[in-house]
Biopython code that builds the backbone (N, CA, C, O; Angstrom):
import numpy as np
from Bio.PDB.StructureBuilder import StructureBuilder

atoms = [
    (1, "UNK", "N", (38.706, 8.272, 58.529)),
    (1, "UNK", "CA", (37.897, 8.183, 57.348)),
    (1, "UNK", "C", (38.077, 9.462, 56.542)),
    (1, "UNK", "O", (37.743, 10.368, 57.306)),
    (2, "UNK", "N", (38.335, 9.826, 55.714)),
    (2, "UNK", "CA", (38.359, 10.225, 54.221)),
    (2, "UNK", "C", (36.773, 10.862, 54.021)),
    (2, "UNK", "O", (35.708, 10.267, 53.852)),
    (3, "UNK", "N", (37.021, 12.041, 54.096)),
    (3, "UNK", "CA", (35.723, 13.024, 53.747)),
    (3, "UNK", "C", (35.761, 13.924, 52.250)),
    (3, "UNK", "O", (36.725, 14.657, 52.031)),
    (4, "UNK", "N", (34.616, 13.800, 51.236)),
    (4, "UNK", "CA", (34.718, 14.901, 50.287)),
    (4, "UNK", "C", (33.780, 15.689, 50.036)),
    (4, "UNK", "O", (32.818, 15.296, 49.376)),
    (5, "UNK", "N", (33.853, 16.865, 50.471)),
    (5, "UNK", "CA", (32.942, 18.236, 50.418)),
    (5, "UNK", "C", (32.726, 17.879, 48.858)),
    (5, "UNK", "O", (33.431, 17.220, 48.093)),
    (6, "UNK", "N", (31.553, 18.518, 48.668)),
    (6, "UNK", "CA", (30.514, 18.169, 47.093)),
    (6, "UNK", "C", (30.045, 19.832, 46.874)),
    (6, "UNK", "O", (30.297, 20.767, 46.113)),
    (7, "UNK", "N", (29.305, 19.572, 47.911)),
    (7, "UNK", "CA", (28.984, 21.177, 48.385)),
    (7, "UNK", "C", (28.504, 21.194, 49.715)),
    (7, "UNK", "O", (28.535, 20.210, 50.453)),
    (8, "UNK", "N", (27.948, 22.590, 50.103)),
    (8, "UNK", "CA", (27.320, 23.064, 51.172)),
    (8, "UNK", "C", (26.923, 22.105, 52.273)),
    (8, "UNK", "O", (27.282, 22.082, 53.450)),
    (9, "UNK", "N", (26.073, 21.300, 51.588)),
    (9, "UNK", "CA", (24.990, 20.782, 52.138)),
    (9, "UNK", "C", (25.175, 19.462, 52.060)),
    (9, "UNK", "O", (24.326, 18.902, 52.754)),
    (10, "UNK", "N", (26.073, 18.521, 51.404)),
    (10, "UNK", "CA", (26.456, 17.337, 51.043)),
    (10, "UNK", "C", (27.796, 17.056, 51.378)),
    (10, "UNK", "O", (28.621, 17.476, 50.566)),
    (11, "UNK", "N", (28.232, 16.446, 52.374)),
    (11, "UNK", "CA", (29.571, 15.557, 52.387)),
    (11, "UNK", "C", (29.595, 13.506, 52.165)),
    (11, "UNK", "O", (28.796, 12.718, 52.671)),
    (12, "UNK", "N", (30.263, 13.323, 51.658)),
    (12, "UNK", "CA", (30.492, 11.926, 50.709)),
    (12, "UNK", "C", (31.532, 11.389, 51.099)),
    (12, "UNK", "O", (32.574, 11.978, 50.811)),
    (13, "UNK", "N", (31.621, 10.210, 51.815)),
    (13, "UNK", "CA", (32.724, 9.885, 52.317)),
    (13, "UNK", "C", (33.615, 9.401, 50.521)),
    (13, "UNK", "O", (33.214, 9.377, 49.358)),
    (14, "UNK", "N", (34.460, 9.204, 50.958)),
    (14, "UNK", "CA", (35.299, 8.127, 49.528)),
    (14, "UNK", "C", (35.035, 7.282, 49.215)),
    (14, "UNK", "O", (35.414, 7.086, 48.060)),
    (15, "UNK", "N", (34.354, 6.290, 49.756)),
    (15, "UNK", "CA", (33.696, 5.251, 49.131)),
    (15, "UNK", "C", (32.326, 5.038, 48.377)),
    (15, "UNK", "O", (31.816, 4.095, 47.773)),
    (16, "UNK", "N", (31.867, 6.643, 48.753)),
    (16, "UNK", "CA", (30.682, 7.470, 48.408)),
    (16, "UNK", "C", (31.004, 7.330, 46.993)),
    (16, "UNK", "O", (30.600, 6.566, 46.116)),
    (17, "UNK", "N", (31.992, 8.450, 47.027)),
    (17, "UNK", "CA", (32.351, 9.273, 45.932)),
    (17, "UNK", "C", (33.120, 8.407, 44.503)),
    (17, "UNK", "O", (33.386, 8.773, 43.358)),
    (18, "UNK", "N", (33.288, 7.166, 45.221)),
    (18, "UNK", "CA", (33.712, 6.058, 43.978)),
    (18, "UNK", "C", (32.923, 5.058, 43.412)),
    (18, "UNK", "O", (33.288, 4.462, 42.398)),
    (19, "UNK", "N", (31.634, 4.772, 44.111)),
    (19, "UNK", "CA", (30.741, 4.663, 43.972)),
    (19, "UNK", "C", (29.939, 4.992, 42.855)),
    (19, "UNK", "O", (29.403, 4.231, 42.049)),
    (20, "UNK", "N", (29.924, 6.456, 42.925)),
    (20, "UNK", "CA", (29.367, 7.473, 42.472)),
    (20, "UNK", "C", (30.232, 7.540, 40.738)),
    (20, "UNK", "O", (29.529, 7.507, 39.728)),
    (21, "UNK", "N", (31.766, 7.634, 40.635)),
    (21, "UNK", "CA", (32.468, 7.638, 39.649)),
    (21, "UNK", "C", (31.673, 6.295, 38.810)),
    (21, "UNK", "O", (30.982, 6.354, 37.794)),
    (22, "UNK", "N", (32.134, 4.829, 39.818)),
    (22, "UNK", "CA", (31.845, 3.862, 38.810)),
    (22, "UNK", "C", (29.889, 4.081, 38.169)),
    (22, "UNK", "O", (29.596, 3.651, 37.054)),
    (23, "UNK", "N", (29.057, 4.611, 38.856)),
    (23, "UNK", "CA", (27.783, 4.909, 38.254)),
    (23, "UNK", "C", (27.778, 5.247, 36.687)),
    (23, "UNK", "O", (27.139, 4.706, 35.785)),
    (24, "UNK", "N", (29.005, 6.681, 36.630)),
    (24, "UNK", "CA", (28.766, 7.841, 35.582)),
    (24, "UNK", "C", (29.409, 6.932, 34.694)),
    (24, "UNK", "O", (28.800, 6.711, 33.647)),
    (25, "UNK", "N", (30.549, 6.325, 34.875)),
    (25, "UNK", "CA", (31.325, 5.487, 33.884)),
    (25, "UNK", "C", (30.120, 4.728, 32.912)),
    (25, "UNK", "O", (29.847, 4.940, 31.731)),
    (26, "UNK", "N", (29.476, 3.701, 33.944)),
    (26, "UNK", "CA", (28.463, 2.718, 33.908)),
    (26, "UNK", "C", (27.637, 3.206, 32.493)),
    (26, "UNK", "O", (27.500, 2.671, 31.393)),
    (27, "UNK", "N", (27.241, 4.269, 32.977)),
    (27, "UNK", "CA", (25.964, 5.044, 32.689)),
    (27, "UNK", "C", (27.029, 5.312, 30.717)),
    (27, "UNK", "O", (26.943, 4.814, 29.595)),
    (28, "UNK", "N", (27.592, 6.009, 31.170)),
    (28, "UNK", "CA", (28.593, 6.502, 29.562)),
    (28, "UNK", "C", (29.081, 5.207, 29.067)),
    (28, "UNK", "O", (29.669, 5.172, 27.986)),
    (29, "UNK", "N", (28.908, 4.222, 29.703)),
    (29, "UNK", "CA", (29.414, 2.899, 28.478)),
    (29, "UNK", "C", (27.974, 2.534, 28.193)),
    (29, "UNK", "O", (27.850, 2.035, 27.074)),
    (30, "UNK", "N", (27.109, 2.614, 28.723)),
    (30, "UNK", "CA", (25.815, 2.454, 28.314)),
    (30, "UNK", "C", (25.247, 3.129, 27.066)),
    (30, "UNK", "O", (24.510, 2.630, 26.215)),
    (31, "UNK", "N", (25.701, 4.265, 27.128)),
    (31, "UNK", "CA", (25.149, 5.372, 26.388)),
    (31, "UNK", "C", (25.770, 5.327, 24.942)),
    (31, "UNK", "O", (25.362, 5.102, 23.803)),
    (32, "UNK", "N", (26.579, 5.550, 25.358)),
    (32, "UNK", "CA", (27.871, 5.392, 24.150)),
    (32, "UNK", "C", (28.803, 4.042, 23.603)),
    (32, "UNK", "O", (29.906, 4.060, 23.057)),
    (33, "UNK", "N", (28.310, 3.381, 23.805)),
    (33, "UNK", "CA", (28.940, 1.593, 23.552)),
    (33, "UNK", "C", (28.915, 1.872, 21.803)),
    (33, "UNK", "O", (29.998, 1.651, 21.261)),
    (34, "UNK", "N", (27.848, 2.308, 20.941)),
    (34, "UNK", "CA", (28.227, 2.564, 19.330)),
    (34, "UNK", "C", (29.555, 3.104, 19.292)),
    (34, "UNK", "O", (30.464, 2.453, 18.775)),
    (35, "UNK", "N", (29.761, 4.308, 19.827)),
    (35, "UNK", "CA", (31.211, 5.201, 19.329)),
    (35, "UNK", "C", (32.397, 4.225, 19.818)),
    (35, "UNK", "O", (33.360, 3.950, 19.102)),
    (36, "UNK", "N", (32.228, 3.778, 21.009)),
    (36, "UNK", "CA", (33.256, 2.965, 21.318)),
    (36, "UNK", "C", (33.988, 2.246, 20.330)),
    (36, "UNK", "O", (35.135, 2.451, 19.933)),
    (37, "UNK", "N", (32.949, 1.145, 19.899)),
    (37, "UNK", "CA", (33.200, 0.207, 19.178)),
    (37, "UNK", "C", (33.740, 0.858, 17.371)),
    (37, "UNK", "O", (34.598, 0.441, 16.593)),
    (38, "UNK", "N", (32.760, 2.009, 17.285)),
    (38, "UNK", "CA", (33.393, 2.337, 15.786)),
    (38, "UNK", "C", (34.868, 2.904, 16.235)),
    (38, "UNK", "O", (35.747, 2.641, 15.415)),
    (39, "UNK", "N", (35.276, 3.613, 17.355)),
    (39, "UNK", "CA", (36.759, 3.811, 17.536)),
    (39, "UNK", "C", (37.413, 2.549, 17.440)),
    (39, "UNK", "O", (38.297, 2.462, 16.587)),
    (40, "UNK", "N", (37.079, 1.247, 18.360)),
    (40, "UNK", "CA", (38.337, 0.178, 17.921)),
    (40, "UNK", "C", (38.202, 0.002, 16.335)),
    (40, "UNK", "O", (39.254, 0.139, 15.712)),
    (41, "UNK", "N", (37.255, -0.232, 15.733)),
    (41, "UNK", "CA", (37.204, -1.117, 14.300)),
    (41, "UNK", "C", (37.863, 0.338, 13.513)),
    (41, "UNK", "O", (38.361, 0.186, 12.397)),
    (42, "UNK", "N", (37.846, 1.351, 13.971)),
    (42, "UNK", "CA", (39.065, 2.477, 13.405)),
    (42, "UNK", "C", (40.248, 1.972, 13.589)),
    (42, "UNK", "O", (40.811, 1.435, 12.635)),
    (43, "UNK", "N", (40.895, 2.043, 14.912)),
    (43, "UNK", "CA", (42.268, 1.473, 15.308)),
    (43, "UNK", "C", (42.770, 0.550, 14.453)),
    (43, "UNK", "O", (43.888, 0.673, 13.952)),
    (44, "UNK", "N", (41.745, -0.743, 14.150)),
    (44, "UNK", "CA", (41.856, -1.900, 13.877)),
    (44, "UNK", "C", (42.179, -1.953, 12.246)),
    (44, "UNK", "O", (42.925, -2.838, 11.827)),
    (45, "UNK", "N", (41.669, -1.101, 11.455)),
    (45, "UNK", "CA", (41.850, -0.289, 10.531)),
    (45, "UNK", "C", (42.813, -0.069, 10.125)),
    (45, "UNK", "O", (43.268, -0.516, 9.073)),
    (46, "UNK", "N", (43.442, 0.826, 11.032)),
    (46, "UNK", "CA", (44.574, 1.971, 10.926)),
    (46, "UNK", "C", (45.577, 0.908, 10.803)),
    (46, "UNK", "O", (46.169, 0.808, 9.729)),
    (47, "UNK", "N", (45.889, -0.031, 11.923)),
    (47, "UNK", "CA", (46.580, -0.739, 12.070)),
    (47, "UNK", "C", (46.807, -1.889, 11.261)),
    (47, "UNK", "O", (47.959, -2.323, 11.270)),
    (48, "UNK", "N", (46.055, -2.411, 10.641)),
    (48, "UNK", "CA", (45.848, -3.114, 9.763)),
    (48, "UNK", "C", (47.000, -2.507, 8.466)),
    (48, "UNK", "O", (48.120, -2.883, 8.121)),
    (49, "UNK", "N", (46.191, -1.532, 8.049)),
    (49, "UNK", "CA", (46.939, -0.619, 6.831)),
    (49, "UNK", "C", (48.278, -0.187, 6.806)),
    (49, "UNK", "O", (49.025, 0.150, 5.888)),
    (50, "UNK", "N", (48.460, -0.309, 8.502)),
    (50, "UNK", "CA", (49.838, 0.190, 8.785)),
    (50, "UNK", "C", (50.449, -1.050, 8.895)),
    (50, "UNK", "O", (51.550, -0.675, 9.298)),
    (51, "UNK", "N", (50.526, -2.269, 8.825)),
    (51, "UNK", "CA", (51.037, -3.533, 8.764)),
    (51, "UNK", "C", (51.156, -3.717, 7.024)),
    (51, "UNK", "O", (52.201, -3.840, 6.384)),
    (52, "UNK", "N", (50.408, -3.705, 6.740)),
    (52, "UNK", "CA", (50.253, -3.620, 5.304)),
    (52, "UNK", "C", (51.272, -3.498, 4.289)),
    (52, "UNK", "O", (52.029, -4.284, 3.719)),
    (53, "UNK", "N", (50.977, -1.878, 4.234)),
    (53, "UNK", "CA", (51.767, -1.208, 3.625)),
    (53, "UNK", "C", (53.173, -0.892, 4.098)),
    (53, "UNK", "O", (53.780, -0.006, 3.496)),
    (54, "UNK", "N", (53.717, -1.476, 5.040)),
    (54, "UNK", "CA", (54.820, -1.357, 5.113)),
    (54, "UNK", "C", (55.362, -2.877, 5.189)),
    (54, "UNK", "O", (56.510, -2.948, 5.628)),
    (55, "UNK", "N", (54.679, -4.267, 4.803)),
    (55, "UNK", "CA", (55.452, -5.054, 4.459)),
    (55, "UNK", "C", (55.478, -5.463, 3.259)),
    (55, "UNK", "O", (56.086, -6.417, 2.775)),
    (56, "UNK", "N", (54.504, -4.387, 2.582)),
    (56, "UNK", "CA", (54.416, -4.367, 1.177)),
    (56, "UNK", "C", (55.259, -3.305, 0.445)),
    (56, "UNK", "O", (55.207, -3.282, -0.785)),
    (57, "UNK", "N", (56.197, -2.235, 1.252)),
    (57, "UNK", "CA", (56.698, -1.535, 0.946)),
    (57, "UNK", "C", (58.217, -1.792, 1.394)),
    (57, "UNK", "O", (59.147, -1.197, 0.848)),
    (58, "UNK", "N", (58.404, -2.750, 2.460)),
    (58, "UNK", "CA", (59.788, -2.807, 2.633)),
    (58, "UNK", "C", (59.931, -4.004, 3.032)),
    (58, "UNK", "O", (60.791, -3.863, 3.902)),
    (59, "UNK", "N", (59.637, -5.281, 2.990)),
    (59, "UNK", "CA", (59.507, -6.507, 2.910)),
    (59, "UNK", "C", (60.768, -6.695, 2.095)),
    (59, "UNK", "O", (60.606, -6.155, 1.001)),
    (60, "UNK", "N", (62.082, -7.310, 2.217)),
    (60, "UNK", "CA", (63.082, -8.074, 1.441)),
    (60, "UNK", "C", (62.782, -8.822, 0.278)),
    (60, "UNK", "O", (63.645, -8.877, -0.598)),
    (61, "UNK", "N", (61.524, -9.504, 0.096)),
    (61, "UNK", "CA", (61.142, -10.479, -0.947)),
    (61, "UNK", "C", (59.638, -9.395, -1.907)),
    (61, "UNK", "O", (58.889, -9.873, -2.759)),
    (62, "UNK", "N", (59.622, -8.454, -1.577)),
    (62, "UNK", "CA", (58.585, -7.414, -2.102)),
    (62, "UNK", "C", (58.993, -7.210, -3.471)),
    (62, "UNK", "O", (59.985, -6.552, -3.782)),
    (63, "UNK", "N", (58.286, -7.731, -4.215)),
    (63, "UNK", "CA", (58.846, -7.089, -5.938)),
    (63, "UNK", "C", (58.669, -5.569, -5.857)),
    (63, "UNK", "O", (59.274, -4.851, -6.653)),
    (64, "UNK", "N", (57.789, -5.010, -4.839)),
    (64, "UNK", "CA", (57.803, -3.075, -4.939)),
    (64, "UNK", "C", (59.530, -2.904, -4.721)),
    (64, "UNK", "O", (60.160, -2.104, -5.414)),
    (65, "UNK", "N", (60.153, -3.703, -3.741)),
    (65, "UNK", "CA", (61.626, -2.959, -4.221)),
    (65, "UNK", "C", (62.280, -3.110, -5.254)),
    (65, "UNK", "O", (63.348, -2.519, -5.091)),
    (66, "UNK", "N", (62.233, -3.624, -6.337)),
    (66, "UNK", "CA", (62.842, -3.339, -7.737)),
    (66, "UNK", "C", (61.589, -2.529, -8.442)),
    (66, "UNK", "O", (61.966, -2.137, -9.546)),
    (67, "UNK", "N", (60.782, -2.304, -8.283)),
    (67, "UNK", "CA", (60.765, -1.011, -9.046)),
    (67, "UNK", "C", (60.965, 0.271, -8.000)),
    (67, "UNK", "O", (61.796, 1.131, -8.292)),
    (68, "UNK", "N", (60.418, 0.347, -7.143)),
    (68, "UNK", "CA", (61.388, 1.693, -6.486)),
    (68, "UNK", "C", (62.186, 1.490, -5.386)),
    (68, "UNK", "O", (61.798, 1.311, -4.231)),
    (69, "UNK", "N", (63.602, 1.533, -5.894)),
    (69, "UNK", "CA", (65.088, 0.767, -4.803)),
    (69, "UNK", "C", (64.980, 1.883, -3.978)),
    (69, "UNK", "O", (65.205, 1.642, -2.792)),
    (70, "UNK", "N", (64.682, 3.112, -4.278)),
    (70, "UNK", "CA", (65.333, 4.006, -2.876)),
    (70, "UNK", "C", (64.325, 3.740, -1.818)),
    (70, "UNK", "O", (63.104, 3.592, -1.868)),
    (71, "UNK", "N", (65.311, 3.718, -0.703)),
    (71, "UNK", "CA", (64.258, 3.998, 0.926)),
    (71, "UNK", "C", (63.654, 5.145, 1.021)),
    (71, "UNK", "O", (62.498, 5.124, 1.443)),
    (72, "UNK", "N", (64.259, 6.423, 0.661)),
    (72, "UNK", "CA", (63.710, 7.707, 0.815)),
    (72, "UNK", "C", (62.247, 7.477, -0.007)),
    (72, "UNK", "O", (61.228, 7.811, 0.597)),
    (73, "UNK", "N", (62.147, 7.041, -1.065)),
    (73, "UNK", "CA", (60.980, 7.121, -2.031)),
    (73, "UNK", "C", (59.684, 5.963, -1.235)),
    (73, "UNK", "O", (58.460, 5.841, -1.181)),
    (74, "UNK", "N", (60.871, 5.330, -0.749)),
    (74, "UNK", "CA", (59.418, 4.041, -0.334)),
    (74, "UNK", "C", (58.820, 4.266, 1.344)),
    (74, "UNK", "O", (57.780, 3.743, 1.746)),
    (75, "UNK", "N", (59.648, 5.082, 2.124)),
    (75, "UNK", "CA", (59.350, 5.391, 3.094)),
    (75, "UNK", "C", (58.627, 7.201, 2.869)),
    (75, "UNK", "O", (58.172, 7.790, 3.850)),
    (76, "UNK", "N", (58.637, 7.669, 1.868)),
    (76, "UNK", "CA", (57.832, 8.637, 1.799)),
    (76, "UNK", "C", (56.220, 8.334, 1.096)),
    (76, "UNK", "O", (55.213, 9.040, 1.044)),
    (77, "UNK", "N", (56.536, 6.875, 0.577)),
    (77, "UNK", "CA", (55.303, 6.266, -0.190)),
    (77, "UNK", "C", (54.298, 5.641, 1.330)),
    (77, "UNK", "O", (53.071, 5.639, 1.420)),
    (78, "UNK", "N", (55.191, 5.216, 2.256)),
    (78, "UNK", "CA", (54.817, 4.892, 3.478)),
    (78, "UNK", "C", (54.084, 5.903, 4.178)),
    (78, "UNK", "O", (52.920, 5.689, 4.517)),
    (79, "UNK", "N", (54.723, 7.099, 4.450)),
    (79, "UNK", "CA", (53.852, 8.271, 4.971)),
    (79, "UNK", "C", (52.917, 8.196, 4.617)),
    (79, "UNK", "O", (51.952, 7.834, 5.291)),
    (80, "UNK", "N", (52.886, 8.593, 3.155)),
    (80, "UNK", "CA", (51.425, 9.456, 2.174)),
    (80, "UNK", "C", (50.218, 8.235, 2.091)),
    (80, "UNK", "O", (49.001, 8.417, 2.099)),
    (81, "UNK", "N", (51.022, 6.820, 2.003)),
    (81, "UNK", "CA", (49.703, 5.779, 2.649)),
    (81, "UNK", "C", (49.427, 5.827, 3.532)),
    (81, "UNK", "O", (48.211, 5.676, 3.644)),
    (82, "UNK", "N", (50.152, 6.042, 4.792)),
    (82, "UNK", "CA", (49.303, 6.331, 6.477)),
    (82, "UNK", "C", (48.483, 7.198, 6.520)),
    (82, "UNK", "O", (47.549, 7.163, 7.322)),
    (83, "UNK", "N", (48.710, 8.394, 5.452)),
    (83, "UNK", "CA", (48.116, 9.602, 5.503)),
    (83, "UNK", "C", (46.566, 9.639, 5.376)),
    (83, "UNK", "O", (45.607, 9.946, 6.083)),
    (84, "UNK", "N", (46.828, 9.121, 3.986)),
    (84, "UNK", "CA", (45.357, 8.764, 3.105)),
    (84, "UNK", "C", (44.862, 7.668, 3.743)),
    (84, "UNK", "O", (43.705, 7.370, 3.445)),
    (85, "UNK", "N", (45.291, 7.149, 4.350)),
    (85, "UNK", "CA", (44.487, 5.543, 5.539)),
    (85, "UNK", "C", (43.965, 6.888, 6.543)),
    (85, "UNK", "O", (42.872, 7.332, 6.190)),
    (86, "UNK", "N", (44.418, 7.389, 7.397)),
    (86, "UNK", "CA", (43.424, 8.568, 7.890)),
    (86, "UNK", "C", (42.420, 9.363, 7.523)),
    (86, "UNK", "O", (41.248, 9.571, 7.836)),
    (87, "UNK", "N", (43.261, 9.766, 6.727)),
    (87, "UNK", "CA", (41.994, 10.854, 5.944)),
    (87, "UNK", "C", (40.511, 9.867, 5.484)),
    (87, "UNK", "O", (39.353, 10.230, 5.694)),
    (88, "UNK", "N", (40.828, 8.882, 4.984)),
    (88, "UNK", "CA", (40.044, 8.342, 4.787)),
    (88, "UNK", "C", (39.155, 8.031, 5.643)),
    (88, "UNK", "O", (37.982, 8.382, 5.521)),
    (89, "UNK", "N", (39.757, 7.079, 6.973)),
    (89, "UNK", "CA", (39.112, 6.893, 8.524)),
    (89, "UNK", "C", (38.013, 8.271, 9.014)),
    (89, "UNK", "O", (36.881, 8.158, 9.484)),
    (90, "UNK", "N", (38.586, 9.233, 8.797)),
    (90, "UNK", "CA", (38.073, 10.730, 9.340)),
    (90, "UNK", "C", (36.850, 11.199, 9.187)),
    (90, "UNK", "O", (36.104, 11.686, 10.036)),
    (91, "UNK", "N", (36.547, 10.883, 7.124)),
    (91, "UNK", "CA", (35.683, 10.778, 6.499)),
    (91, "UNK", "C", (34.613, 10.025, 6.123)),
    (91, "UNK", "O", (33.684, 10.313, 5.367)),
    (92, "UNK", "N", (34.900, 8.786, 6.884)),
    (92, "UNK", "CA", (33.949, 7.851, 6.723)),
    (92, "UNK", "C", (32.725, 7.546, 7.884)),
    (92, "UNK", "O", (32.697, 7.954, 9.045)),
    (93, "UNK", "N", (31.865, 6.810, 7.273)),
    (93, "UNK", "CA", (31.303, 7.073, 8.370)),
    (93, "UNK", "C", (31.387, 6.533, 9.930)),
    (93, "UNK", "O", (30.910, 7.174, 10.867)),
    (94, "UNK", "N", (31.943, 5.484, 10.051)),
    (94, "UNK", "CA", (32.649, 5.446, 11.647)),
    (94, "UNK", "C", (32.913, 6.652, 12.235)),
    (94, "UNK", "O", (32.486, 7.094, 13.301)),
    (95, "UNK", "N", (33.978, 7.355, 11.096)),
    (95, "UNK", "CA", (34.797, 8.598, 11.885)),
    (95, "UNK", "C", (33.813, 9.504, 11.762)),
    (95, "UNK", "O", (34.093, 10.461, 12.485)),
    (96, "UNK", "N", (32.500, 9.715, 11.036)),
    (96, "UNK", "CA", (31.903, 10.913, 11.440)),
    (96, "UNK", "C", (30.509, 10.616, 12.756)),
    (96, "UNK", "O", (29.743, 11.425, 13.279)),
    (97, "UNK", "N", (30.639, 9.258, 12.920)),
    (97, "UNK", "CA", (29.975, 8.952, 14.292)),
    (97, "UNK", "C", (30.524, 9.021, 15.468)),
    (97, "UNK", "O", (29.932, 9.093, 16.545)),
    (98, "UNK", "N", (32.088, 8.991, 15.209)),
    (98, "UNK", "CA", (32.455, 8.814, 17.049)),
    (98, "UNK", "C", (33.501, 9.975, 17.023)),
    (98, "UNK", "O", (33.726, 10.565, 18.080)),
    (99, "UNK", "N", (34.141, 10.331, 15.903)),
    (99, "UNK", "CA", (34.740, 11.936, 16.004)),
    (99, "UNK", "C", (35.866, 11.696, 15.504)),
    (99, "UNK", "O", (36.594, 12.686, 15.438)),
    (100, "UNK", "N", (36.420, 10.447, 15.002)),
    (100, "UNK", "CA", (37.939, 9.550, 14.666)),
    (100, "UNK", "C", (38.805, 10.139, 15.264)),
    (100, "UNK", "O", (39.505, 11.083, 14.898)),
    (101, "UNK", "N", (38.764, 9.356, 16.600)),
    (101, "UNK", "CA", (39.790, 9.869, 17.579)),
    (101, "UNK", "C", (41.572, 8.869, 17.607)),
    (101, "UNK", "O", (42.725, 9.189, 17.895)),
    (102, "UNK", "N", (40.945, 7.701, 17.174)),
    (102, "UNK", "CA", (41.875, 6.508, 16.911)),
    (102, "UNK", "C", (43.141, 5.871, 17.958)),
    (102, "UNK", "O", (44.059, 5.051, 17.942)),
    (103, "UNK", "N", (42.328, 7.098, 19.060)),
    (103, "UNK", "CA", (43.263, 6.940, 20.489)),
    (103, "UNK", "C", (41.974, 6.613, 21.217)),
    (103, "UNK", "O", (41.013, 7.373, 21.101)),
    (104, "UNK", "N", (41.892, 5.285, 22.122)),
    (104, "UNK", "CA", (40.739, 4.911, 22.970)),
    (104, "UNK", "C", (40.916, 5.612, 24.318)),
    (104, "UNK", "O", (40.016, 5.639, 25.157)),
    (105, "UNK", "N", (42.281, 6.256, 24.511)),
    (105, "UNK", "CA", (42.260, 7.431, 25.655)),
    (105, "UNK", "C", (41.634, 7.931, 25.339)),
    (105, "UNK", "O", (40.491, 7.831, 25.784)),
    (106, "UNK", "N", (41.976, 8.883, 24.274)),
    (106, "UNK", "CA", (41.130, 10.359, 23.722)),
    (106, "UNK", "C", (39.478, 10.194, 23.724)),
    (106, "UNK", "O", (38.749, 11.172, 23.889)),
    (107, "UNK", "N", (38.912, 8.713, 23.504)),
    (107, "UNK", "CA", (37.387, 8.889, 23.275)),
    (107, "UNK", "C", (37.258, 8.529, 24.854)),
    (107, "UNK", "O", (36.240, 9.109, 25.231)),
    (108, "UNK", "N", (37.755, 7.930, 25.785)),
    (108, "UNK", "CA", (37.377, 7.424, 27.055)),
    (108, "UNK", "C", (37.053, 8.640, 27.778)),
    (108, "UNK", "O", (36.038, 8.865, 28.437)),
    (109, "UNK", "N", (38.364, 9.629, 27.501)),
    (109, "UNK", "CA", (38.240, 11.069, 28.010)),
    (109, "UNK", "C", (37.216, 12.049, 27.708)),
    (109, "UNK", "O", (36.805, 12.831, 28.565)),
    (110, "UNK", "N", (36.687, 12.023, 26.219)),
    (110, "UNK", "CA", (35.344, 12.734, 26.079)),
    (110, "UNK", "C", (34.116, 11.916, 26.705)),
    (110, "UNK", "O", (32.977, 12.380, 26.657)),
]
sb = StructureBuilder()
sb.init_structure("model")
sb.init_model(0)
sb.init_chain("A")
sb.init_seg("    ")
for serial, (resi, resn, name, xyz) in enumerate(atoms, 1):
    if name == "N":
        sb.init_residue(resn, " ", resi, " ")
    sb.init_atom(name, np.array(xyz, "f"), 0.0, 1.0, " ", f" {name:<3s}", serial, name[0])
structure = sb.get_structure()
């Protein structure tokens, strides 16, 4: 059997101690289920915009390519829309409730 010192005075076997993990999890989806959810409908967002604007920017049948033919111009028009789709996310209020992390690692981990 699988022993984990805690401290001094407390040893926890492993089945203790996972136990114990799924509690805190429990407890933090409890707590925090708002931020969660404003992180996906961020993602969902992001992603959205990022589908978007790039089949609106480089789509074969897109009238945006006759007025601007170069790739360099329409894939730098691509950036500066992902950009401002963030910035925007960051600033709003979703992103000033859950921290606009837009990675569900990054918020799982805080």
């Amino acid at each position: 059997m699988c022993y984990l010192k805690v401290d001094k005075t407390l040893t926890l076997t492993n089945g203790e101690a996972v136990a114990g993990r799924q509690l805190v999890m429990m407890r933090a989806l409890r707590e925090h289920w708002p931020e969660y959810l404003c992180e996906a409908a961020e993602l969902a967002l992001f992603m959205i915009s990022a589908g978007l604007f790039t089949i609106l920017l480089h789509h074969p049948s897109s009238p945006v390519l006759n007025f601007i033919p170069s790739e360099f111009a329409r894939r730098m028009l691509t950036g500066i829309a992902m950009g401002s789709t963030a910035i925007a996310l960051v600033f709003s209020p979703l992103g000033k409730r859950s921290g606009a992390h837009f990675n569900p690692a990054v918020t799982l981990t805080f």
